[in-house]
Biopython code that builds the backbone (N, CA, C, O; Angstrom):
import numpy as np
from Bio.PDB.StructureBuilder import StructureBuilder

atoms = [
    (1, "UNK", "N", (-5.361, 6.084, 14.082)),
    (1, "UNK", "CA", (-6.610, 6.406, 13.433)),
    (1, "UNK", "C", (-6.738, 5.676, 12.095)),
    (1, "UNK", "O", (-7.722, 4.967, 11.881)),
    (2, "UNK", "N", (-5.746, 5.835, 11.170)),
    (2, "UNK", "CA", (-5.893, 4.629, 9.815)),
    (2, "UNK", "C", (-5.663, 3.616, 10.083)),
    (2, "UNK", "O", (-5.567, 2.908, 9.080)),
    (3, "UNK", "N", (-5.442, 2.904, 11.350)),
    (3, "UNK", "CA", (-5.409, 1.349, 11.666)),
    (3, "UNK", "C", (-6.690, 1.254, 11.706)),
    (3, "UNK", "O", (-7.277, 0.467, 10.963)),
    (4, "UNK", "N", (-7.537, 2.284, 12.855)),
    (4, "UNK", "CA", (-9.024, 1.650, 12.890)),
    (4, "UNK", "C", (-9.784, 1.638, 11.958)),
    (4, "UNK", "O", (-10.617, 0.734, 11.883)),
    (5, "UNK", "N", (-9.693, 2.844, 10.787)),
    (5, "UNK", "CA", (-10.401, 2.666, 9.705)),
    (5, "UNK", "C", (-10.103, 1.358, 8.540)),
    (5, "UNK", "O", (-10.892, 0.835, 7.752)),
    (6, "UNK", "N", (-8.102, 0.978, 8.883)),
    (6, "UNK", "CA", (-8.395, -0.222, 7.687)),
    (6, "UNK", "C", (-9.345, -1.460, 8.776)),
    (6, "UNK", "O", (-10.212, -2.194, 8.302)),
    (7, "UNK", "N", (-8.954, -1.463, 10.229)),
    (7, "UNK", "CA", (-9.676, -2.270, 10.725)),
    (7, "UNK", "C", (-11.228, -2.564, 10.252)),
    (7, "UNK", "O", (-11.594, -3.740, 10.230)),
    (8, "UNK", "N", (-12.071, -1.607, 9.905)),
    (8, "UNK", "CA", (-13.188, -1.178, 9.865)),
    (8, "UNK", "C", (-13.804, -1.685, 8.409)),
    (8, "UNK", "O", (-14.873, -2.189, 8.066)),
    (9, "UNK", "N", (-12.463, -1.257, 7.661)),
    (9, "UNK", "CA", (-12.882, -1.997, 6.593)),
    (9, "UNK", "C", (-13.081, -3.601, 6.243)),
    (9, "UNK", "O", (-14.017, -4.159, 5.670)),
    (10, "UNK", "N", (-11.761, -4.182, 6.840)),
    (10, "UNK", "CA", (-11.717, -5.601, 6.111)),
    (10, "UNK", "C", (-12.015, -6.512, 7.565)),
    (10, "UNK", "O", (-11.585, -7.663, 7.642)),
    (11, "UNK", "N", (-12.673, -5.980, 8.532)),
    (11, "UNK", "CA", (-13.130, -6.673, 9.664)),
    (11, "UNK", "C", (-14.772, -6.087, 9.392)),
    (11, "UNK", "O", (-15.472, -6.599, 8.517)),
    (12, "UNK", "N", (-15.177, -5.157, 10.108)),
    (12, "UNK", "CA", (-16.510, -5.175, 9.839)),
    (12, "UNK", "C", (-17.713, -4.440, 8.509)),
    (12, "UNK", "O", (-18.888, -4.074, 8.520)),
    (13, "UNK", "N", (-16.668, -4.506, 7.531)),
    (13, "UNK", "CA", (-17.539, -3.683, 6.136)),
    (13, "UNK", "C", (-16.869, -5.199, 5.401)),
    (13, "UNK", "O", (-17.510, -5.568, 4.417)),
    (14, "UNK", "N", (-15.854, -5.943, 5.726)),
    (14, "UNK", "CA", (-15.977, -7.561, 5.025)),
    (14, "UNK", "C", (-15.225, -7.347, 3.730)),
    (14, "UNK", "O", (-15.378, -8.073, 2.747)),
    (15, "UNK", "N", (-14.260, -6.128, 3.791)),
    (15, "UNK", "CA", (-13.719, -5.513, 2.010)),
    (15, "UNK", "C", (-12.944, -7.208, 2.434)),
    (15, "UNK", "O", (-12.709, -7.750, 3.514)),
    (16, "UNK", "N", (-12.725, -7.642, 0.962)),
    (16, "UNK", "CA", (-11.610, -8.721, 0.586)),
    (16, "UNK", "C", (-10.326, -8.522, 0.687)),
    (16, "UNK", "O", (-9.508, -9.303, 1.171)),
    (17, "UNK", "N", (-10.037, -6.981, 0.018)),
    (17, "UNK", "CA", (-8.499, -7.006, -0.165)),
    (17, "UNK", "C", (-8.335, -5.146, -0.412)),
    (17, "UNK", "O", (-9.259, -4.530, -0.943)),
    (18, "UNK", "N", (-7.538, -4.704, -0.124)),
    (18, "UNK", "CA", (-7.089, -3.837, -0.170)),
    (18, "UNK", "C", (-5.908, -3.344, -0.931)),
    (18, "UNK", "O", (-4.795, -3.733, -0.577)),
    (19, "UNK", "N", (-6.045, -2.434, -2.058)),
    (19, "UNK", "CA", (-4.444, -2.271, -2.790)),
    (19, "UNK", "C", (-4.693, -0.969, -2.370)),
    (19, "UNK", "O", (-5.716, -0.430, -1.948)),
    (20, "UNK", "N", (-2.953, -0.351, -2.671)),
    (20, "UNK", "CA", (-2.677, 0.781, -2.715)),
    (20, "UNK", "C", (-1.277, 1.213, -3.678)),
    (20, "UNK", "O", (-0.593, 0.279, -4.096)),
    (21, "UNK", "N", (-1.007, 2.156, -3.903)),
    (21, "UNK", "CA", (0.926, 1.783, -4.449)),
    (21, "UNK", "C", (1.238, 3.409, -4.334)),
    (21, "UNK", "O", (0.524, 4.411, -4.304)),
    (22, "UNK", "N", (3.238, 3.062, -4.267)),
    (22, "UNK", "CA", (3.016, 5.162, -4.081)),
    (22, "UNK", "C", (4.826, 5.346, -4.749)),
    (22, "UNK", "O", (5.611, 4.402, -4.660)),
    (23, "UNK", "N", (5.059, 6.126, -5.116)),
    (23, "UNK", "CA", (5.793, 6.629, -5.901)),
    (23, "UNK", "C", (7.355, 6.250, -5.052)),
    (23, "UNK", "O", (7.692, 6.652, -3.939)),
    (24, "UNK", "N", (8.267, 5.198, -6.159)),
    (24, "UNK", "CA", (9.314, 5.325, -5.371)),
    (24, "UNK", "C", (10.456, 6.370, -5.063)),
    (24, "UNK", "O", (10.967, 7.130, -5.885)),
    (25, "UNK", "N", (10.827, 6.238, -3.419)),
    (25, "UNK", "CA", (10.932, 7.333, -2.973)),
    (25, "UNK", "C", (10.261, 8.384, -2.406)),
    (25, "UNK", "O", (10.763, 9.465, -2.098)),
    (26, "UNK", "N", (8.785, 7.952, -2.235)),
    (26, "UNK", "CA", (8.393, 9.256, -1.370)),
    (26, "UNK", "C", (8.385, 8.579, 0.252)),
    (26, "UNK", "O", (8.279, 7.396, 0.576)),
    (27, "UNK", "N", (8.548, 9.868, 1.165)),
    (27, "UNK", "CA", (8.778, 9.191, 2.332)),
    (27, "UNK", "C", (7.396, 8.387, 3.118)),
    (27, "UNK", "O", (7.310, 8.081, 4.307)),
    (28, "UNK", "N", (6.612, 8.220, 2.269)),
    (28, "UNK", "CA", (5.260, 7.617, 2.739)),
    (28, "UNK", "C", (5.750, 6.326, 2.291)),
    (28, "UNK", "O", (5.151, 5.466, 2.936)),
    (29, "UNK", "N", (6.702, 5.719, 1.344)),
    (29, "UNK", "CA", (7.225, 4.358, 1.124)),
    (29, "UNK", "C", (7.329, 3.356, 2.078)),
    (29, "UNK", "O", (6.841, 2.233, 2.205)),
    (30, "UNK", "N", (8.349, 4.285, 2.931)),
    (30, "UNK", "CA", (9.139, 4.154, 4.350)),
    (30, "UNK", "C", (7.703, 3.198, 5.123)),
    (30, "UNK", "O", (7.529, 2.001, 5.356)),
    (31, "UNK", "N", (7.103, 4.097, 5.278)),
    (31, "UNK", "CA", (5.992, 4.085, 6.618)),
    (31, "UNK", "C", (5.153, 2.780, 5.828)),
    (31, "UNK", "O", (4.936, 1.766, 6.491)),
    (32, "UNK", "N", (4.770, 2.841, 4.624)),
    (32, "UNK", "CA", (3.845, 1.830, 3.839)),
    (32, "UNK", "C", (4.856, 0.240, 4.230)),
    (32, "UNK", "O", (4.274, -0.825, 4.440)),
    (33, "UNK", "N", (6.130, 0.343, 4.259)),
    (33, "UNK", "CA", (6.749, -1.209, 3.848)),
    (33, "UNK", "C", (6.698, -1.340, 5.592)),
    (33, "UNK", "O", (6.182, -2.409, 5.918)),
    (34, "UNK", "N", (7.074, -0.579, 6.642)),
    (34, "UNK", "CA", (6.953, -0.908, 7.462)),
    (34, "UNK", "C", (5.681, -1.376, 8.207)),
    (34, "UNK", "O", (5.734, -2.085, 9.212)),
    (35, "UNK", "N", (4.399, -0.881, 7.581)),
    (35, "UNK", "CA", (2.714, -0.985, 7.817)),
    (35, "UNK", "C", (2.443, -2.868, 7.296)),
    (35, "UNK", "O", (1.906, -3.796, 7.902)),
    (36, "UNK", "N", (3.160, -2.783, 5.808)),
    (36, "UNK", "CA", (2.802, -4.226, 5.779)),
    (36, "UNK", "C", (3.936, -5.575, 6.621)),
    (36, "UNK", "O", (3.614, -6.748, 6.805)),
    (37, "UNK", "N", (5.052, -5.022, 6.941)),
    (37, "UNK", "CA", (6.509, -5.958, 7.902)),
    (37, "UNK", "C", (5.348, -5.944, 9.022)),
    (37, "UNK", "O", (5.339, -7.077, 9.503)),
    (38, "UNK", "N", (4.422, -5.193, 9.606)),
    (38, "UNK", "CA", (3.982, -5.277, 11.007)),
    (38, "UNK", "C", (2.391, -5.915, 11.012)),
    (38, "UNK", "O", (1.981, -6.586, 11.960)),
    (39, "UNK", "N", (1.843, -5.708, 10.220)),
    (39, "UNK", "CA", (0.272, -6.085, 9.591)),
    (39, "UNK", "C", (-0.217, -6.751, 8.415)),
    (39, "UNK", "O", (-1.349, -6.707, 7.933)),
    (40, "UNK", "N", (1.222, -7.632, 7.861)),
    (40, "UNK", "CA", (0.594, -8.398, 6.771)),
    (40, "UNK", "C", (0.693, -7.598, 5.675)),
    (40, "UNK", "O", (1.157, -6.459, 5.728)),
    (41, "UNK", "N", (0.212, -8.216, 4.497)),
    (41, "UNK", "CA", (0.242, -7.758, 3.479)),
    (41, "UNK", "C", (1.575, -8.144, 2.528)),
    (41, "UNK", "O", (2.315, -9.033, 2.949)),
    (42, "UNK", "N", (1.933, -7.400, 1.077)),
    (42, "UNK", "CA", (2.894, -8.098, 0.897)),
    (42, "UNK", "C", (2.860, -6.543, -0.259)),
    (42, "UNK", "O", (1.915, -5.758, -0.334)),
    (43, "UNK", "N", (4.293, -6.449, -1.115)),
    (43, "UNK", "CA", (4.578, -5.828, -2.271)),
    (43, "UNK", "C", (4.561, -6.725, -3.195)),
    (43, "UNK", "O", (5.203, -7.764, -3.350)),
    (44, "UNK", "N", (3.383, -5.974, -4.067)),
    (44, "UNK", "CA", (3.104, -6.812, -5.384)),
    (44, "UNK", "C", (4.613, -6.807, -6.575)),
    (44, "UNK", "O", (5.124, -7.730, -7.210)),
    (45, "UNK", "N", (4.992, -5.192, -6.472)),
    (45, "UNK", "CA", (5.833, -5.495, -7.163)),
    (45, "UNK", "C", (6.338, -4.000, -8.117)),
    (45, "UNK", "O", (5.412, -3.189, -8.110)),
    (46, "UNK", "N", (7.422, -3.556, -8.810)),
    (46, "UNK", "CA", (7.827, -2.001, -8.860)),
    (46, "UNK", "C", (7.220, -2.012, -10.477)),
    (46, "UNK", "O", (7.253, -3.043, -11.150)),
    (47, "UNK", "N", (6.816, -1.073, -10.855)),
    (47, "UNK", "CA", (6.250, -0.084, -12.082)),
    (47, "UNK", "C", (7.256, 0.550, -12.476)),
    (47, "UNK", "O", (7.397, 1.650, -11.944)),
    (48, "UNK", "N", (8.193, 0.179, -13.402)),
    (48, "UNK", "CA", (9.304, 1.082, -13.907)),
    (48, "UNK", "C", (8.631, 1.936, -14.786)),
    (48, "UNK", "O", (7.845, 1.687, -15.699)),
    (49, "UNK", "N", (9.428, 3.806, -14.010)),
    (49, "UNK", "CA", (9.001, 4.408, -15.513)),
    (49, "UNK", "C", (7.447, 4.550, -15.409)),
    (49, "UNK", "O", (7.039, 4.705, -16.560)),
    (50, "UNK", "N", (6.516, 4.561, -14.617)),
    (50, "UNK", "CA", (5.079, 4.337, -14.692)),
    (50, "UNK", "C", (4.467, 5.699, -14.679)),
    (50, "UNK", "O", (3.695, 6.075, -15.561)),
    (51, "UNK", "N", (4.774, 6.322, -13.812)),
    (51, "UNK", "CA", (3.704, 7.420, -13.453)),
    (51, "UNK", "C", (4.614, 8.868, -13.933)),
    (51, "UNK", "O", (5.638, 9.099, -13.289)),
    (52, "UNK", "N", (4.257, 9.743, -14.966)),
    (52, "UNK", "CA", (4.638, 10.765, -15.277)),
    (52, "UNK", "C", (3.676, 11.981, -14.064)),
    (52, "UNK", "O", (2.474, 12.110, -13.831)),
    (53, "UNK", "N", (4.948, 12.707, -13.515)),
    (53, "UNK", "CA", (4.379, 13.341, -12.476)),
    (53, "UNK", "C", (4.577, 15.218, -13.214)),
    (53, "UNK", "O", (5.217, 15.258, -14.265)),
    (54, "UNK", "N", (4.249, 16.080, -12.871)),
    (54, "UNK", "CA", (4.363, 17.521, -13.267)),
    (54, "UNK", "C", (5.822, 17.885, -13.634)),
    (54, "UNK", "O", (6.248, 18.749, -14.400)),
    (55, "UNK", "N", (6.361, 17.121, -12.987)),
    (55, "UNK", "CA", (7.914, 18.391, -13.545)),
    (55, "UNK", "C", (8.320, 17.396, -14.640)),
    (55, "UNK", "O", (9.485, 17.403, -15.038)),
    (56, "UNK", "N", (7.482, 16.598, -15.114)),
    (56, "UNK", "CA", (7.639, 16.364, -16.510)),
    (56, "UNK", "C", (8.379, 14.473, -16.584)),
    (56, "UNK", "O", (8.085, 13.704, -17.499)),
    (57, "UNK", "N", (9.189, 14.151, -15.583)),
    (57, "UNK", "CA", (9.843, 13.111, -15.226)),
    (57, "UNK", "C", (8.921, 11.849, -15.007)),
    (57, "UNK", "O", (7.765, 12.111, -14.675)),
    (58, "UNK", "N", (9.316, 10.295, -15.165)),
    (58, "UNK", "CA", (8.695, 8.823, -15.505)),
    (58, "UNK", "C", (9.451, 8.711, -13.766)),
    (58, "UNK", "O", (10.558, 9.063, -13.359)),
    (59, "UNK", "N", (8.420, 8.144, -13.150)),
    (59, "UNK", "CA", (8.814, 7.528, -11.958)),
    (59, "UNK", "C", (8.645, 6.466, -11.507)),
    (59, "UNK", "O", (7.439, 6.281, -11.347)),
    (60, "UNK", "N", (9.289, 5.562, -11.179)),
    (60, "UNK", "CA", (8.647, 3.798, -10.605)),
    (60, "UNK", "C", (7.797, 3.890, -9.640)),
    (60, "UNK", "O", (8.156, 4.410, -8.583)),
    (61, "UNK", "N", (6.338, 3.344, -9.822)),
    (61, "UNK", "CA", (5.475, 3.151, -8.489)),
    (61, "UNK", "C", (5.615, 1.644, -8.177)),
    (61, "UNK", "O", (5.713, 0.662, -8.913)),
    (62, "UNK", "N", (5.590, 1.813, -6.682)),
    (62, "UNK", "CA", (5.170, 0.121, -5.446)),
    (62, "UNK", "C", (3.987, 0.024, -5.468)),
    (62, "UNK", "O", (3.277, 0.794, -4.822)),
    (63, "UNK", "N", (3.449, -1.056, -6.303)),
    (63, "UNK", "CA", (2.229, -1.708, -5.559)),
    (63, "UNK", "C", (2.321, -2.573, -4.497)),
    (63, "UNK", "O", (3.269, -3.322, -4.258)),
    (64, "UNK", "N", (1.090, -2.421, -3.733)),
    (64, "UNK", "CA", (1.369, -3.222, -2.506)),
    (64, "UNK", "C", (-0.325, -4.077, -2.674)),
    (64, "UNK", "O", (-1.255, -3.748, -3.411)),
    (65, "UNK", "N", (-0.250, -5.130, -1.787)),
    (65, "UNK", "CA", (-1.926, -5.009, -1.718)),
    (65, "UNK", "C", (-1.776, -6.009, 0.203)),
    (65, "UNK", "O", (-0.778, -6.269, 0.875)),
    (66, "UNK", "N", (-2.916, -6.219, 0.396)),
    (66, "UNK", "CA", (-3.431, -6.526, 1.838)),
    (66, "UNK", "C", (-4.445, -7.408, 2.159)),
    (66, "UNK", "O", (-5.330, -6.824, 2.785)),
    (67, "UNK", "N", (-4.611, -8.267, 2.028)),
    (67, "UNK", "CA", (-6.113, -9.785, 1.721)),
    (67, "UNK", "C", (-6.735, -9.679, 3.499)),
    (67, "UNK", "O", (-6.081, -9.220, 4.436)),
    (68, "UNK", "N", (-7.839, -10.120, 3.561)),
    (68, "UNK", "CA", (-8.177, -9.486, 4.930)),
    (68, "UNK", "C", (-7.884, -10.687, 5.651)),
    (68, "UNK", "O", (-8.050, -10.616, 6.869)),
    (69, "UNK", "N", (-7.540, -11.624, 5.244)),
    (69, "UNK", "CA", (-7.078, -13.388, 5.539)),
    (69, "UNK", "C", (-5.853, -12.794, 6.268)),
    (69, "UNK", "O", (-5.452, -13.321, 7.305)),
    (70, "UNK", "N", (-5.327, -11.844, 5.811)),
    (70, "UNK", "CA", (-3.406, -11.661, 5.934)),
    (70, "UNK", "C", (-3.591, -10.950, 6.990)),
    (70, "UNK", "O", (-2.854, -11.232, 7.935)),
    (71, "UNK", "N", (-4.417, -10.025, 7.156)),
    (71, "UNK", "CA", (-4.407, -8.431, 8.109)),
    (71, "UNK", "C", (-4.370, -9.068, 9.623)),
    (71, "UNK", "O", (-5.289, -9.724, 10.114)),
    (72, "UNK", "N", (-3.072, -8.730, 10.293)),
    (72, "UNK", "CA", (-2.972, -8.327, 11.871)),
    (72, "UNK", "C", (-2.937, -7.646, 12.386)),
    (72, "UNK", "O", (-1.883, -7.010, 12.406)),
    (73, "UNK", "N", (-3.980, -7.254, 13.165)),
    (73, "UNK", "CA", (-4.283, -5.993, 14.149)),
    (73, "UNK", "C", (-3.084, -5.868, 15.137)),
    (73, "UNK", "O", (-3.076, -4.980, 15.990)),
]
sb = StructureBuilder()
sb.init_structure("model")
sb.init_model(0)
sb.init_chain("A")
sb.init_seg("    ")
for serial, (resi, resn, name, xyz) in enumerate(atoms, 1):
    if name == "N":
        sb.init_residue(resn, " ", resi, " ")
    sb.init_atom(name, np.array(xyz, "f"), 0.0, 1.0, " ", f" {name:<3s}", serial, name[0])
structure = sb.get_structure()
């Protein structure tokens, strides 16, 4: 179902590029590095220390991003 919607986007709504990034270590990491190894895309690169989350702690976020040039269905 989120294949057809990124499909949807950067095939027929024409988006350019797509970013996203997510906290290292959460298990959505996992699934994100394997989404771009299978469909393109690439890791921009780690955010040390970036995102202060509730229990008070600095955590490194992954940016990633996705060019619609790159994207394989």
């Amino acid at each position: 179902m989120a294949l057809t919607f990124i499909v949807h986007l950067l095939k027929e709504r024409r988006f350019y590029k797509m970013n996203w990034s997510v906290i290292v270590g959460n298990p959505a990491e996992r699934m994100y590095d394997k989404f771009i190894a299978k469909h393109g895309g690439r890791v921009v690169g780690t955010y040390r220390r970036d995102t202060l989350l509730c229990d008070g702690e600095f955590y490194d976020r992954k940016a990633y991003e996705l060019l619609s040039e790159e994207f394989q269905a």
